[in-house]
Backbone bond lengths (Angstrom), bond angles and torsions (degrees), N, CA, C in turn:
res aa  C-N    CA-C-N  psi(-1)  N-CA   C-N-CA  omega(-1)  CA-C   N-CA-C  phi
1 X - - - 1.439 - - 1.527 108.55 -
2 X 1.146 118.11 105.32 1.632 119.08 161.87 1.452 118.76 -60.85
3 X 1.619 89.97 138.43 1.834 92.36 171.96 1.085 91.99 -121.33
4 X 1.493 88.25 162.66 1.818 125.14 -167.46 1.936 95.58 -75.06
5 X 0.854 123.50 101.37 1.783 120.45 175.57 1.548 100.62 -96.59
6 X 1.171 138.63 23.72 1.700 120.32 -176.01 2.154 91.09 -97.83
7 X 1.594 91.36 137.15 1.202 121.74 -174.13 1.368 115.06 -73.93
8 X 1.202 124.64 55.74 1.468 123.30 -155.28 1.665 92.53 -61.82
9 X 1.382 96.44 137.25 1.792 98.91 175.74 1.973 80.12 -101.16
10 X 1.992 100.05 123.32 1.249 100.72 151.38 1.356 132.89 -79.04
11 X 1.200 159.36 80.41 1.411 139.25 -169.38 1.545 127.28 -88.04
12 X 1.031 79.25 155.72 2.142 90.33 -154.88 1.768 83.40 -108.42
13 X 1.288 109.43 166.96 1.817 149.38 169.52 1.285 120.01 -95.00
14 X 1.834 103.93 102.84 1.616 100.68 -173.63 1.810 102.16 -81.09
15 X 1.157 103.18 -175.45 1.687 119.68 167.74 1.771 105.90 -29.26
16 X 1.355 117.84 -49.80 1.106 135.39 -162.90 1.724 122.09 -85.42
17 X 1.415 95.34 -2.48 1.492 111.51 -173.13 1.681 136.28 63.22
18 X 1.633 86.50 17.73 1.737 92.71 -173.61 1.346 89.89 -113.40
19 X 1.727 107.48 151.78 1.599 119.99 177.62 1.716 104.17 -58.06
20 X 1.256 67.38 159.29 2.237 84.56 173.81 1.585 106.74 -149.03
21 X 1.027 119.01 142.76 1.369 133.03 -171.10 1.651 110.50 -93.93
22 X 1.008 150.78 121.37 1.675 166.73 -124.70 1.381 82.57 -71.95
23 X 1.408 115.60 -57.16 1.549 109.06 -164.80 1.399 139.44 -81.77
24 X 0.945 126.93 120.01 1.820 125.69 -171.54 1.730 106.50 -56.83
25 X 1.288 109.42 -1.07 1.609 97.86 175.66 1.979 110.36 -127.00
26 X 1.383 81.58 109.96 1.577 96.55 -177.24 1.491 114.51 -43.27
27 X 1.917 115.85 -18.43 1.612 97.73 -176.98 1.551 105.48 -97.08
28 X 1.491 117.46 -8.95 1.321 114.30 164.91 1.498 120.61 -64.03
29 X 1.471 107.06 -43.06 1.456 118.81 173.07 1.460 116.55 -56.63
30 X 1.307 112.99 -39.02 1.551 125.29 162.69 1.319 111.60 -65.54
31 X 0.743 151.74 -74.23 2.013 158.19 164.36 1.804 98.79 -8.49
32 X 1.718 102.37 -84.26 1.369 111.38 158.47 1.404 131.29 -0.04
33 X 1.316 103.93 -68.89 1.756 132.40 -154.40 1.709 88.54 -77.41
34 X 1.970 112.72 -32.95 1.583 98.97 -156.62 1.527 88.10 -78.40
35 X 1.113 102.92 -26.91 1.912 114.22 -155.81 2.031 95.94 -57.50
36 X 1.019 82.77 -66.30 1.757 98.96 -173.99 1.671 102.12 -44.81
37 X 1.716 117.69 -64.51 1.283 108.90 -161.71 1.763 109.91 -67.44
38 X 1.004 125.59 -38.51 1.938 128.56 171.45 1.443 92.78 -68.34
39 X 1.484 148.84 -20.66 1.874 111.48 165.26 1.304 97.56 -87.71
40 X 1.222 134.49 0.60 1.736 123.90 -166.75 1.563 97.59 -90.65
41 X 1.500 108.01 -31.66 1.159 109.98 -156.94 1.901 108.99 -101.43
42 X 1.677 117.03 -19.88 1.064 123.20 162.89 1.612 121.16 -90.07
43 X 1.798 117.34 -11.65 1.392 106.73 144.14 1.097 136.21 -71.03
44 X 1.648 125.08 0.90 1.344 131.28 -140.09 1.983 78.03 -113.16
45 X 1.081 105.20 -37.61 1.712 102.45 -178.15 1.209 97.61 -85.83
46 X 1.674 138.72 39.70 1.068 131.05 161.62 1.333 122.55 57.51
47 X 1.593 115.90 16.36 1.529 106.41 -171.77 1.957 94.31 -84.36
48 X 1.079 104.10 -178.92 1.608 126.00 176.91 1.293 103.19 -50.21
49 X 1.237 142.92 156.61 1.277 150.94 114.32 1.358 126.50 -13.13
50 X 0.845 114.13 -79.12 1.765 110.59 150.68 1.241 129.90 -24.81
51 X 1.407 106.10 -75.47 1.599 118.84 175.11 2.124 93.27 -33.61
52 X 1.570 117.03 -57.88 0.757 127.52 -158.15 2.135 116.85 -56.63
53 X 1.411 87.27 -49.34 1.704 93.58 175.62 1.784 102.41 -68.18
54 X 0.980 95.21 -37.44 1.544 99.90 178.20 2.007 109.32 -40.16
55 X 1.128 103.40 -49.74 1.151 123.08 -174.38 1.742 119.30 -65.75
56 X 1.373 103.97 -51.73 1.258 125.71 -179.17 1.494 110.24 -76.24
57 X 1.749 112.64 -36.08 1.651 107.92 174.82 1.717 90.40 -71.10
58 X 1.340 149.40 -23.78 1.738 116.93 168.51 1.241 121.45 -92.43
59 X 1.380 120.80 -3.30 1.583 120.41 163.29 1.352 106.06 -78.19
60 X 1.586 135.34 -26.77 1.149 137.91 158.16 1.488 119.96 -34.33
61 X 1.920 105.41 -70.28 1.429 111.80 179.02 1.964 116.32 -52.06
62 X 1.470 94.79 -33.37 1.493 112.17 -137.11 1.980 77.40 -72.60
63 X 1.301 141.61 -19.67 0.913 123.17 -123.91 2.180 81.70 -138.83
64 X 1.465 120.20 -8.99 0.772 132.47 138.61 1.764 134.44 -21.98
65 X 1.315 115.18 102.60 1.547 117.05 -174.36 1.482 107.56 -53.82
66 X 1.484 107.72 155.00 1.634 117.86 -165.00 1.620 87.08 -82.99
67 X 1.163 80.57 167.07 1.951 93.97 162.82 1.071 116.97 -78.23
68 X 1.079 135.50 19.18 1.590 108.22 -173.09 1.658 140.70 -122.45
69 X 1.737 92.38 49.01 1.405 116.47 167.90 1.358 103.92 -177.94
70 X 1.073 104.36 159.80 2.038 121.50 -169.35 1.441 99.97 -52.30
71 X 1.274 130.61 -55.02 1.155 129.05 -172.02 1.834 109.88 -63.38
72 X 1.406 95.61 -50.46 1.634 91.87 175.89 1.767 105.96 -63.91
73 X 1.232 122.61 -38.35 1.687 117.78 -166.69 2.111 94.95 -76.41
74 X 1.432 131.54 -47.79 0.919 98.99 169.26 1.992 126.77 -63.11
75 X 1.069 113.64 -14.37 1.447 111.54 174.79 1.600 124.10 -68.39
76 X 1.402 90.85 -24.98 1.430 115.10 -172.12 1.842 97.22 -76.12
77 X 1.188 129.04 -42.03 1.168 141.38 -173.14 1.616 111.40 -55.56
78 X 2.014 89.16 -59.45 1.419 107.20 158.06 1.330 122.97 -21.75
79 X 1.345 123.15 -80.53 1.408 155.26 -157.08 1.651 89.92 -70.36
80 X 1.326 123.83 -59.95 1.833 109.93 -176.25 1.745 108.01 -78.44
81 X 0.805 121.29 17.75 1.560 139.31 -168.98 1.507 93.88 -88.83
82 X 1.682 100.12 -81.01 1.364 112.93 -177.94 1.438 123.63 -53.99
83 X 1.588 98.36 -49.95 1.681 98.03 -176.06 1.573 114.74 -39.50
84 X 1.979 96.46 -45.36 1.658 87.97 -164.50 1.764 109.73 -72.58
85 X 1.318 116.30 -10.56 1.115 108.19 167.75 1.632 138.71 -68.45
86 X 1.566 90.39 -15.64 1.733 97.28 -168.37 1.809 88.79 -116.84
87 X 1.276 114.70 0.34 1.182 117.50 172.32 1.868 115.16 59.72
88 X 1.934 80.65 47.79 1.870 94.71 155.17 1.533 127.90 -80.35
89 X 1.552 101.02 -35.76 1.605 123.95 165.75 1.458 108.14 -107.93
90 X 1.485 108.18 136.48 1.570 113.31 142.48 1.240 125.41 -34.23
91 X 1.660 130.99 145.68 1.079 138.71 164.27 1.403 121.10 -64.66
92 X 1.349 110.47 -8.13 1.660 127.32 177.07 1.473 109.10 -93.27
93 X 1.523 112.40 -42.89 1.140 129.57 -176.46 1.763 106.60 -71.23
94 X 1.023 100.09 -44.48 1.766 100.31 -178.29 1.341 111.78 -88.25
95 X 1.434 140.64 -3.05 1.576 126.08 124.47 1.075 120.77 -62.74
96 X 1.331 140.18 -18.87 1.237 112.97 173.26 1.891 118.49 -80.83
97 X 1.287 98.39 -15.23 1.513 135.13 -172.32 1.846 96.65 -65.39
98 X 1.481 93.93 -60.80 1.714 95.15 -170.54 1.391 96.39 -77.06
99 X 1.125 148.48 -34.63 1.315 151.81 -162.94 1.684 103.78 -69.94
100 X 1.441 97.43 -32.10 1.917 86.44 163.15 1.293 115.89 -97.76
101 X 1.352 130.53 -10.17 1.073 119.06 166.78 2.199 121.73 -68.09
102 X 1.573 88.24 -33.46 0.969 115.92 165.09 1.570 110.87 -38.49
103 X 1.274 118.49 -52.54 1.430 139.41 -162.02 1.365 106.76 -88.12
104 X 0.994 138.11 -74.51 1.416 139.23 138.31 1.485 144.30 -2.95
105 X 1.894 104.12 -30.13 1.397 137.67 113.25 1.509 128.60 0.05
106 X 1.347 69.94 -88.83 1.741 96.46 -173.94 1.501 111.27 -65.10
107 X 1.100 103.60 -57.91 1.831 109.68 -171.31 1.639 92.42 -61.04
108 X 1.313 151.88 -68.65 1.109 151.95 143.73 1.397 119.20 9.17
109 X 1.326 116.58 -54.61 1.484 111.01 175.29 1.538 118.06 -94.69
110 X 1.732 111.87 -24.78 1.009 115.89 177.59 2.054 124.46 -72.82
111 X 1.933 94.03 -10.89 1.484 107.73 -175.92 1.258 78.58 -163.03
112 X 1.533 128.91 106.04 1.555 154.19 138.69 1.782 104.29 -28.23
113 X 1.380 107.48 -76.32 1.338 112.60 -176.17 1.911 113.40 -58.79
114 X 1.534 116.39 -18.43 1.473 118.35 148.92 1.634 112.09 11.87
115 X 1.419 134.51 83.39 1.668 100.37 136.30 1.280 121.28 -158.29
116 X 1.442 93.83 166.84 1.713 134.90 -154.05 1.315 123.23 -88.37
């Protein structure tokens, strides 16, 4: 039995009447947004479901902030945080994931001017 895996981002109506995305972190909301629009758009060519998450878990990564500042490396954390929760990344895949962020960390604090 196939299940439906597309990440529907629900968005809700602030005070102000403009959409908002569930998550308080704009690069998760970005990750999300890539994930959803590449399965919408590789079910739409009729490929498999599969074929389809397949697609959307690397528009996921692909769409992932670089390392190369604290704010981007904690966002980055963000972003492999969630995936492994909604199961965009492997749990194998997202240690190796935090383990460079991890790294990136270090070199970062150990050399500020650091970049990648």
């Amino acid at each position: 039995m196939e299940r439906n895996f597309e990440l529907e981002i629900q968005s809700s109506l602030n005070s102000t009447g403009e959409q908002v995305h569930p998550s308080n972190n704009p690069s998760v909301a970005r990750c999300c947004e890539a994930y959803n629009a590449r399965y919408k758009v590789v079910l739409a060519m009729r490929e498999h479901a599969v074929t389809a998450r397949a697609e959307a878990r690397q528009a996921y990564r692909e769409a992932m902030p670089p390392l190369s500042s604290p704010q981007n490396i904690s966002d980055f954390v963000a972003c492999v945080a969630h995936a492994i929760l909604i199961e965009a990344v492997s749990g194998s895949d997202g240690a190796r994931l935090l383990s460079a962020a991890q790294t990136a960390h270090r070199v970062k604090t150990l050399r500020p001017t650091a970049a990648f």
